[in-house]
Structures are given as C-alpha cells and as structure tokens.
DRENDO-1510 file (C-alpha; in Angstrom, 1 decimal, always signed):
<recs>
REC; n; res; u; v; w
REC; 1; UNK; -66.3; -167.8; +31.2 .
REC; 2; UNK; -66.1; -171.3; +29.6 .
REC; 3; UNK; -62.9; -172.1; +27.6 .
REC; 4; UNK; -64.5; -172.2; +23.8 .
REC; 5; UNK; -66.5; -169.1; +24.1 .
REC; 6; UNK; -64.2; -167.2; +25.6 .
REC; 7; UNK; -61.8; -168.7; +22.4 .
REC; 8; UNK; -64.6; -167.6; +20.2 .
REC; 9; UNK; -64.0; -164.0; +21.6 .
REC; 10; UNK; -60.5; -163.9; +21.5 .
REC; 11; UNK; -60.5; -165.6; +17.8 .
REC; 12; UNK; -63.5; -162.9; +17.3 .
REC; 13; UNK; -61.3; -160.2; +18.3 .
REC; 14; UNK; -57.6; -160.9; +16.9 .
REC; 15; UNK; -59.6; -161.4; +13.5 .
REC; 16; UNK; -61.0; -157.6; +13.9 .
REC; 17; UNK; -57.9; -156.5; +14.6 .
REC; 18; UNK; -56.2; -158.3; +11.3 .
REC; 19; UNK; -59.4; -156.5; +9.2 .
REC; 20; UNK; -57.4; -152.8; +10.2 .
REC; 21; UNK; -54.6; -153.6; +8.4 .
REC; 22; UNK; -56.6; -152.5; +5.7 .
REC; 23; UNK; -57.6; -149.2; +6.9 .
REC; 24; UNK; -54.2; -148.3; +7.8 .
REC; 25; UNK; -52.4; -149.4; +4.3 .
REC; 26; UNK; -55.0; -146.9; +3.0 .
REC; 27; UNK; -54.5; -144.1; +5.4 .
REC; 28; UNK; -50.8; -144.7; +4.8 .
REC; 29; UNK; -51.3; -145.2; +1.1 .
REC; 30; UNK; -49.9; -141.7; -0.5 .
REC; 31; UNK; -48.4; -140.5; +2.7 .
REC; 32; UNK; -45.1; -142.8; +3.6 .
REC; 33; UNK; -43.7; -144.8; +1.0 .
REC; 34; UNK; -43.9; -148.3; +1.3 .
REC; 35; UNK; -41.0; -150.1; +2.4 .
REC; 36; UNK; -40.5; -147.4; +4.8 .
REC; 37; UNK; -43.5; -147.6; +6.4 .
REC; 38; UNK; -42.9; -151.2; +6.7 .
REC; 39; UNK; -39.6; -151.1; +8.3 .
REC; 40; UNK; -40.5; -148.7; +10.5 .
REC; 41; UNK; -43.5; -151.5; +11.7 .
REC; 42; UNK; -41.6; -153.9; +12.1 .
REC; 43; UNK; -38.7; -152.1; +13.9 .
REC; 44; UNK; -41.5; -151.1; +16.1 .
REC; 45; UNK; -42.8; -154.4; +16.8 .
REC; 46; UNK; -39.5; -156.3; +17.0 .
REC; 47; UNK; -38.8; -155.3; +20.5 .
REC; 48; UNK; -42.0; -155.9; +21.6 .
REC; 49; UNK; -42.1; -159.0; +20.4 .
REC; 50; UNK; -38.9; -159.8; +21.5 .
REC; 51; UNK; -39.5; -159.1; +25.3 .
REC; 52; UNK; -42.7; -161.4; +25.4 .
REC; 53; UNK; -40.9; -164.3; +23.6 .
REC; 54; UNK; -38.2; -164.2; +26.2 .
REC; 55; UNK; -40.6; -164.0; +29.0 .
REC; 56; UNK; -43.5; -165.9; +28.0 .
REC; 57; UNK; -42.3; -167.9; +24.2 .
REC; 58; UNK; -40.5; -170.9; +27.0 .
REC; 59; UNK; -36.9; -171.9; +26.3 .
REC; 60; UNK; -35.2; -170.5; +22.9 .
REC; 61; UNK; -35.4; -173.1; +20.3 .
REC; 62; UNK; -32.2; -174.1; +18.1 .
REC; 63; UNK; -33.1; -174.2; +14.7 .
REC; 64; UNK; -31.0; -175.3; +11.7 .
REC; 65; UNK; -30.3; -173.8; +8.5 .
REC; 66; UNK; -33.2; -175.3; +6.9 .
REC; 67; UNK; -35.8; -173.5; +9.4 .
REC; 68; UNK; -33.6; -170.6; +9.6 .
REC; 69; UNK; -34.0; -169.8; +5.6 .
REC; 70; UNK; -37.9; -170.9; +5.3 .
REC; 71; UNK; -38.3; -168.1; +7.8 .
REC; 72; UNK; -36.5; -166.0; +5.8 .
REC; 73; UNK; -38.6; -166.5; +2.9 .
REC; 74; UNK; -41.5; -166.7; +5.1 .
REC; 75; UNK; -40.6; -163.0; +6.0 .
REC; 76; UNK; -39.7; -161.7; +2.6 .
REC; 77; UNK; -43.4; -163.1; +1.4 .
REC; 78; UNK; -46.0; -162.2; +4.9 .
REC; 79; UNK; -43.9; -159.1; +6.7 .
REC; 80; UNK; -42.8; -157.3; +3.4 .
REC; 81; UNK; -44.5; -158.4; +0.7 .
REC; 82; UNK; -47.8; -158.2; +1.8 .
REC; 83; UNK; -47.3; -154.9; +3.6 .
REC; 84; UNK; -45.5; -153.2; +0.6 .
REC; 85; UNK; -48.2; -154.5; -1.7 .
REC; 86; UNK; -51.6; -153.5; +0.2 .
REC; 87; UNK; -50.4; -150.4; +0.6 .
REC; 88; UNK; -49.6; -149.3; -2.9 .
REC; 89; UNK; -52.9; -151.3; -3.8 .
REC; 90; UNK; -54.6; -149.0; -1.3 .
REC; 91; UNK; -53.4; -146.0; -3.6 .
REC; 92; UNK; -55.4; -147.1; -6.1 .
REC; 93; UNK; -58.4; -148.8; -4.8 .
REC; 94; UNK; -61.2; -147.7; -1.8 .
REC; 95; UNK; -60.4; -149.5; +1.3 .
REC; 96; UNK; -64.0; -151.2; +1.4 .
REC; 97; UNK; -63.1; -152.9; -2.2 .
REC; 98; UNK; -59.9; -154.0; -0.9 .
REC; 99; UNK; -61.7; -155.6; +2.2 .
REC; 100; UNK; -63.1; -157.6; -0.2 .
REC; 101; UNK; -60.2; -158.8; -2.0 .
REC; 102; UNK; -58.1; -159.7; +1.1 .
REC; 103; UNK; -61.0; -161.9; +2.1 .
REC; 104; UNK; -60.3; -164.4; -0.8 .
REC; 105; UNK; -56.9; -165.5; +1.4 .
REC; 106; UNK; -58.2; -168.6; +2.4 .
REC; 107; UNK; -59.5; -169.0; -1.5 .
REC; 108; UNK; -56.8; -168.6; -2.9 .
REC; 109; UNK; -53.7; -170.3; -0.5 .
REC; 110; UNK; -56.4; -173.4; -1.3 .
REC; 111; UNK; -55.3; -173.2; -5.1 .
REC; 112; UNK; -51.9; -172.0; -3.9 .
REC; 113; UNK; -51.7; -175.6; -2.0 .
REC; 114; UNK; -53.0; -177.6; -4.9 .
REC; 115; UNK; -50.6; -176.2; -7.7 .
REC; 116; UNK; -47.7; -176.1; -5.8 .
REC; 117; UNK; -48.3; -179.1; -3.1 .
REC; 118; UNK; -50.1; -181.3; -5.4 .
REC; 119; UNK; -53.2; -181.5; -3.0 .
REC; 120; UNK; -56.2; -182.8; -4.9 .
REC; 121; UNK; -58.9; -180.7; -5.9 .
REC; 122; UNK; -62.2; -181.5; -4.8 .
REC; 123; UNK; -66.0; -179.3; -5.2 .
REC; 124; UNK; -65.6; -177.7; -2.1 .
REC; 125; UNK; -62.9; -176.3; -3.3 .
REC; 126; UNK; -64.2; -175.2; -6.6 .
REC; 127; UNK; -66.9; -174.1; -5.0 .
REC; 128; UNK; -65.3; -171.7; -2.6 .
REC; 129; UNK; -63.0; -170.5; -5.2 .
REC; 130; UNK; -66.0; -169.4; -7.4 .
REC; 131; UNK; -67.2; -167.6; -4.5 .
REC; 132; UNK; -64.4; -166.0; -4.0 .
REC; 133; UNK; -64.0; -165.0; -7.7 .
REC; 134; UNK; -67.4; -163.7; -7.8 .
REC; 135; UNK; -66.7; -161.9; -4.8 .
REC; 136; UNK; -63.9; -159.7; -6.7 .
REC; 137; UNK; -65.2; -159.3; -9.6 .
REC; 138; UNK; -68.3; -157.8; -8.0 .
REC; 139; UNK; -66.1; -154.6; -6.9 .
REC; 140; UNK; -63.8; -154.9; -10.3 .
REC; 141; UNK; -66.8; -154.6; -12.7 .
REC; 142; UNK; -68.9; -152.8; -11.0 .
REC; 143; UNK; -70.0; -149.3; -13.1 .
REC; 144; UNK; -68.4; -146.4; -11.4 .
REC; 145; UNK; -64.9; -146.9; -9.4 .
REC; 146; UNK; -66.2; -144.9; -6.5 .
REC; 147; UNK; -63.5; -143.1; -4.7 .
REC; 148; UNK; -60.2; -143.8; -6.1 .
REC; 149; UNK; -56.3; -142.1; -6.3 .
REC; 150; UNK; -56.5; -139.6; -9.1 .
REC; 151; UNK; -55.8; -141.3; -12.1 .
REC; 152; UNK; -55.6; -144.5; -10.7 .
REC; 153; UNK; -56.7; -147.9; -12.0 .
REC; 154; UNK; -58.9; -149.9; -10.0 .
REC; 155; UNK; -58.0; -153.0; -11.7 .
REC; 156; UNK; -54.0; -152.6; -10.8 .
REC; 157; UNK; -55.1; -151.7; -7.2 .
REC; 158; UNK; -57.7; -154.8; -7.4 .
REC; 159; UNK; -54.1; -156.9; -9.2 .
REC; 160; UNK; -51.8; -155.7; -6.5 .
REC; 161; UNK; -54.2; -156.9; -3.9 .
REC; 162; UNK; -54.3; -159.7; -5.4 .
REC; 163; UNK; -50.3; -160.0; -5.1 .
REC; 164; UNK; -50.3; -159.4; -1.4 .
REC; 165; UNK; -52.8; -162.2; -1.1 .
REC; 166; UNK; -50.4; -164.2; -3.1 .
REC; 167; UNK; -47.8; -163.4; -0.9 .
REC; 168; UNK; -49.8; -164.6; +2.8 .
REC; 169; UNK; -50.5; -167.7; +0.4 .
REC; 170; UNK; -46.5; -168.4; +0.4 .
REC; 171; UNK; -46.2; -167.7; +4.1 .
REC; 172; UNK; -48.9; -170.1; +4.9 .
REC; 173; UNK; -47.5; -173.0; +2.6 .
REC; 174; UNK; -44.0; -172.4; +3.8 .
REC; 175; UNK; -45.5; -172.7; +7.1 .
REC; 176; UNK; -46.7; -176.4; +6.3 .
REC; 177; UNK; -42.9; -177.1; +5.5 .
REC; 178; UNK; -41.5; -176.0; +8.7 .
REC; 179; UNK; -42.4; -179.3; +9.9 .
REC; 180; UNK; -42.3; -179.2; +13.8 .
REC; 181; UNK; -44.4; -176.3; +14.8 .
REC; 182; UNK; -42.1; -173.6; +16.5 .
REC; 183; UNK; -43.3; -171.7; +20.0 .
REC; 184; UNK; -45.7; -169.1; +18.2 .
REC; 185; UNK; -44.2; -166.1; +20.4 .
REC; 186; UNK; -40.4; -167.1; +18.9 .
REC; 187; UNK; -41.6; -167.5; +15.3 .
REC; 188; UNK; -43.4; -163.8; +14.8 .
REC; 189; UNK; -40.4; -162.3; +16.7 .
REC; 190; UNK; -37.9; -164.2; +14.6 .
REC; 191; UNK; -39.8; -163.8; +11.4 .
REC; 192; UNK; -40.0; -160.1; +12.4 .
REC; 193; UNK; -36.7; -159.7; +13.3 .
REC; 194; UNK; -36.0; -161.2; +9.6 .
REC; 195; UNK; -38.2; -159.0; +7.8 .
REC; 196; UNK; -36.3; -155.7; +9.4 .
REC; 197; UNK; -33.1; -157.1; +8.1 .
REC; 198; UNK; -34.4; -157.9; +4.9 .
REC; 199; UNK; -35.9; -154.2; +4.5 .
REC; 200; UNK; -34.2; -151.8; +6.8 .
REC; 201; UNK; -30.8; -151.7; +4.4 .
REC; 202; UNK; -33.1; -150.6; +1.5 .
REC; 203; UNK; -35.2; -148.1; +3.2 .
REC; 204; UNK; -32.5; -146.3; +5.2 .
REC; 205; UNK; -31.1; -145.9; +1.6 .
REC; 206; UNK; -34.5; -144.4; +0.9 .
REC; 207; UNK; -34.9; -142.5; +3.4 .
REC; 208; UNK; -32.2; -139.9; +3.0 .
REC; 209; UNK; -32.6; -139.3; -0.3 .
REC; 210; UNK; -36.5; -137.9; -0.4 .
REC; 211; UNK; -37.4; -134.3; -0.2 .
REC; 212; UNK; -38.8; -132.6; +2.3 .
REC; 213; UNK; -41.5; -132.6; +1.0 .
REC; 214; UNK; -42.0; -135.9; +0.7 .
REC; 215; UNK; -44.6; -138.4; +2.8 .
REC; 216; UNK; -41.8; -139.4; +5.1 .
REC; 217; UNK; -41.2; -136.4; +6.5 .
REC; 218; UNK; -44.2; -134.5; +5.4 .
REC; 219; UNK; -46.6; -137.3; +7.8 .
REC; 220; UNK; -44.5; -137.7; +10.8 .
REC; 221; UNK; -46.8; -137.4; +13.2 .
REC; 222; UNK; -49.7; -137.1; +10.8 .
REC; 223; UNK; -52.7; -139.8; +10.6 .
REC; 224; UNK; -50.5; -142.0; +8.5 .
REC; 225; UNK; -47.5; -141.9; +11.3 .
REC; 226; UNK; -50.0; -143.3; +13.7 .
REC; 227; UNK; -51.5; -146.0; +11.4 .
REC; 228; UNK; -47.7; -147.3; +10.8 .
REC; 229; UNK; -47.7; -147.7; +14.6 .
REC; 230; UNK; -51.2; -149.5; +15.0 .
REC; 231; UNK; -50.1; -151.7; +12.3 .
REC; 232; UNK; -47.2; -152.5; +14.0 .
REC; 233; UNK; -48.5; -152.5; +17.8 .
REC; 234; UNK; -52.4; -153.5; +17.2 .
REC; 235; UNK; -52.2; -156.9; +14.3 .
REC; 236; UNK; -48.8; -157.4; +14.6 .
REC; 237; UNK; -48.7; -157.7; +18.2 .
REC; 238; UNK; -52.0; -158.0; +19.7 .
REC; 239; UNK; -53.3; -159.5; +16.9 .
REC; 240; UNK; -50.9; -162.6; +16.9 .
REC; 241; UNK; -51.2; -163.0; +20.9 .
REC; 242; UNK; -55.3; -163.0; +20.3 .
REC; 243; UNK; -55.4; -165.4; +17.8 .
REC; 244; UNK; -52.8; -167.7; +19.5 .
REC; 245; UNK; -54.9; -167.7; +22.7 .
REC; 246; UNK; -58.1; -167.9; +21.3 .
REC; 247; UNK; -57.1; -171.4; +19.3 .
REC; 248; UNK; -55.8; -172.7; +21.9 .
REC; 249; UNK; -59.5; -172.9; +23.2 .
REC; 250; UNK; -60.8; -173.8; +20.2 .
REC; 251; UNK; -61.0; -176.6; +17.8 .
REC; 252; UNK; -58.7; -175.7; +14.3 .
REC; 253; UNK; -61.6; -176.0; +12.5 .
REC; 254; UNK; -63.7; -173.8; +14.5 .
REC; 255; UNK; -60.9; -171.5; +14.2 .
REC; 256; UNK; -61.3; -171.1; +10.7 .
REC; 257; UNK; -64.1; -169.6; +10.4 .
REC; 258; UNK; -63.8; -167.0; +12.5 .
REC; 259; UNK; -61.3; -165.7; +9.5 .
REC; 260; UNK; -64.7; -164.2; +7.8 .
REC; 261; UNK; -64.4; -161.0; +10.8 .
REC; 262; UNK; -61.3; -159.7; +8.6 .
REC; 263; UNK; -62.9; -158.7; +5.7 .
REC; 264; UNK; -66.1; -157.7; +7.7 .
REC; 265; UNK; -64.2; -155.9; +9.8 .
REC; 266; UNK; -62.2; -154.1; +6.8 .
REC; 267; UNK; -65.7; -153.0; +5.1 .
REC; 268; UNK; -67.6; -151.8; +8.0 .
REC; 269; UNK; -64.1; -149.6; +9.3 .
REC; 270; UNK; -64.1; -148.1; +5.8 .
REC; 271; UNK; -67.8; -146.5; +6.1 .
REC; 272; UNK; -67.1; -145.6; +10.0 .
REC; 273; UNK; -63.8; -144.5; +9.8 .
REC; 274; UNK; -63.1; -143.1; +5.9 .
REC; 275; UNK; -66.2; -142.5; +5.0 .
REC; 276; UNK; -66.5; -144.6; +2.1 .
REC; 277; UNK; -69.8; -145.6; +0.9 .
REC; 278; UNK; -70.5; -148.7; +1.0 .
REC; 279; UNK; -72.8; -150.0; -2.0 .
REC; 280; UNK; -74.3; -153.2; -3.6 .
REC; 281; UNK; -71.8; -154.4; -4.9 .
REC; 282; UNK; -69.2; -154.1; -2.0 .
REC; 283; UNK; -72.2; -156.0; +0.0 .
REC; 284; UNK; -72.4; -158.5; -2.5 .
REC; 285; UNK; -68.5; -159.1; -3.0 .
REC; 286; UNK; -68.1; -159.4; +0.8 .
REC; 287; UNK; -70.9; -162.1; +1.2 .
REC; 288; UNK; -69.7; -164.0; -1.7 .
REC; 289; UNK; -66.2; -163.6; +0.1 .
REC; 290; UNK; -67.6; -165.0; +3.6 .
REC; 291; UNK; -69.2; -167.9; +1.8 .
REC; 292; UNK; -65.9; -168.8; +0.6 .
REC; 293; UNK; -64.7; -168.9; +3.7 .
REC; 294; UNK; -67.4; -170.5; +5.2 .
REC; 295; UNK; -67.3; -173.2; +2.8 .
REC; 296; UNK; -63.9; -174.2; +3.5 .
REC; 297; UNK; -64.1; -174.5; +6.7 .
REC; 298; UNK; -67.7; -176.3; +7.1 .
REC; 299; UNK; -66.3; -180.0; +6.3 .
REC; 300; UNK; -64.0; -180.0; +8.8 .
REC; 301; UNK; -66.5; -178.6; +11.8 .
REC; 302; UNK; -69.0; -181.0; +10.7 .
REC; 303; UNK; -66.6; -183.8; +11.3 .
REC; 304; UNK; -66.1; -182.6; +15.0 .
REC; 305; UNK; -69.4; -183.0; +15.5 .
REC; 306; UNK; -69.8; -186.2; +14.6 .
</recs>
C-alpha cells in the first residue's frame, strides 16, 4: 500500500481508538472511583510502554530539569486530569453528548493558544470556535436530558467535560514549550510514568479505606474492570503507536483532520454499544463539531497543495 493512504488508515484508526475513551469513562463512570481507575491505567500501561521505548524509542534522551517538570505538568493536566474529569462528567451526562463535547479540543486549545500564547486571532478561528459552541450547546439546551445519572445535572456533566478538554488544551500548549521534540515512544512512557507517581500515593490511600461495597471492589472483574484496561492498553498504547505511525506518512496538516473520527467514533459506539439514542440534536452538535475541526485544519492543507 502507498505511504499516505496507508497513513490515512493508521491516522483513521488511532483516532477511533481515542473516540473509546469515551465509552469507557462512562462504563466506568459509577463503578470505580476516579483516580483509581486512573492509576490503575496507567500502572497498566507504564510497563508496556516502557518495554517498547527501550526496544524501539532509540537511545534514552537526557533531559534537564526544565523538560523534566513540563512533563510533569504535562502529566498532571492529559494523564490525570483528563481522565479523572471525563469520567465523573460521564456520571452525569450520556456518552453520545459527551462525544460531542470532547470534539471541541481542537476549538478550544485554539483559544487556549491565543489567551495564553498571545497568538493572534483571526476568522477562521472565530469561526471554528462558533462551530464548536453551537455544537455544545445543541446537546446542553436541548429539551429532554435523555439518559442521565439519577439526579444528575447535564450542565455540570457538559462543565466537567468541558474541564477535561481544558486540561488536553494545557498538555498540548506545554507540548509547544518543550522545544526540541522528544522520541514520541520515551515521552508517553515518561509522562506515564509521571502521572502514576503523581496519582498512585493518593489512590492507594483510597483504596483501603472504601467498603466493600464500593465500585472498587464491587467491579473487579466487572464491565468497568475491563474498560480500565482498554483504556489503558487500546488509546493509551495502541492508540499513541497508530497515530505516531500514521503521521509519519502524512503531512501535519492532513493529520489534523483526521481528529474529526474521535467524536464520530464516540457517538456512533454510544448507540452500538450503550444503547443510547442518538437524536437531532446529538447529529446536529456532532456536525457542528466536525466543522470546527475541519475548519482549522483546511488553511493549512490548502497550502500543501499549492
């Protein structure tokens, strides 16, 4: 197969596997608390990781202090704070809704990098971020919340979406001051690596300490233990290795716009594997989304073809 498609397959692919995040925040959403289950990921993927970074991630890099505590925070914002807050999003909000939400990421780490790096602001921009906006607010106002926790708020499950959004946002514009790009098999195992010893104190103090009957315990085994270990094994892993092979093939911008599977991916899984119903205005948020996303990454593809 010729190098771009098959890059366009493997970009295709990782992409899908990023949209089951989703799906498995929700099926773990209820069951396992939250910074347990994500300790338990990434003590899953860290040796996994860690074996093909020493035999395929080329000679260890020395990094200095500097690197060393941007990957910390790097950490603190993608592995834990993202996890922690889709998941207890996902306790409050249908997994096709929050498929839409997490498909405003490229949305909003554009206004992320113009408040915070200074980057000018330009149509595009405002264009893509009122696609994105319209995409949420087609699931938040919507009449009828569909299926949600008992109780719950859609808006503070749309809100802490929203915050693990927030939180990819920091990892990316951290990533733009790590300056010199580090072997990608090295940084996820180090940033992994990071993120355990960040969380693993605090949720081995957890741990001990909940009943019996709580989801710990109660869904070892259970549909939720086995989402914790996709999400650790499936995106994580497999995910990263995709996405790294498939842009190598592939012009950046090109790249890009492959980012529109996720949320697609997140919707359709909700229908065929929850058994949500997908309505209107889930439709309607997602294209809006994927507009977005398209929108941001047209200028740059129409450059490479010129």
């Amino acid at each position: 197969m010729p190098q771009r498609p098959l890059g366009y397959l493997l970009l295709a692919m990782a992409m899908a596997t990023v949209g089951t995040t989703v799906i498995a925040s929700k099926l773990i959403a209820g069951q396992i608390p939250p910074l347990i289950a994500t300790a338990l990921r990434l003590a899953l993927a860290l040796p996994v990781l860690g074996a093909m970074a020493l035999r395929r991630g080329g000679p260890l890099p020395r990094l200095g202090l500097r690197i060393w505590a941007l990957l910390a925070l790097q950490a603190g914002a993608g592995s834990i704070g993202y996890t922690v807050l889709l998941i207890l999003g996902l306790a409050h909000l249908p997994a096709a809704d929050a498929g839409v939400v997490v498909g405003t990421l490229p949305a909003v780490s554009a206004v992320f990098a113009i408040l915070v790096l200074g980057e000018r602001p330009s149509p595009r921009v405002a264009l893509a971020v009122a696609c994105a906006t319209l995409g949420v607010m087609a699931v938040a106002l919507r009449p009828g919340q569909g299926e949600t926790a008992p109780g719950a708020d859609a808006l503070t499950g749309i809100l802490l979406i929203l915050g693990a959004v927030s939180c990819e946002s920091v990892f990316i514009l951290l990533q733009k001051r790590l300056g010199t790009p580090l072997p990608p098999l090295w940084q996820s195992t180090a940033m992994t690596g990071l993120g355990l010893a960040l969380c693993a104190p605090v949720a081995m103090a957890m741990a001990p300490v909940l009943p019996p009957s709580a989801g710990l315990w109660a869904s070892l085994g259970s549909p939720a233990a086995l989402a914790v270990l996709w999400d650790a094994l499936g995106p994580a892993v497999a995910g990263v290795l995709l996405w790294y092979a498939g842009a190598a093939r592939v012009p950046g911008a090109e790249a890009a716009v492959f980012t529109a599977i996720a949320p697609v991916t997140a919707v359709a899984l909700s229908a065929l594997v929850l058994h949500e119903a997908i309505g209107p205005a889930q439709l309607a948020g997602l294209g809006a989304v994927a507009c977005a996303i398209l929108i941001l990454s047209r200028p740059a593809a129409r450059s490479l073809r010129q």
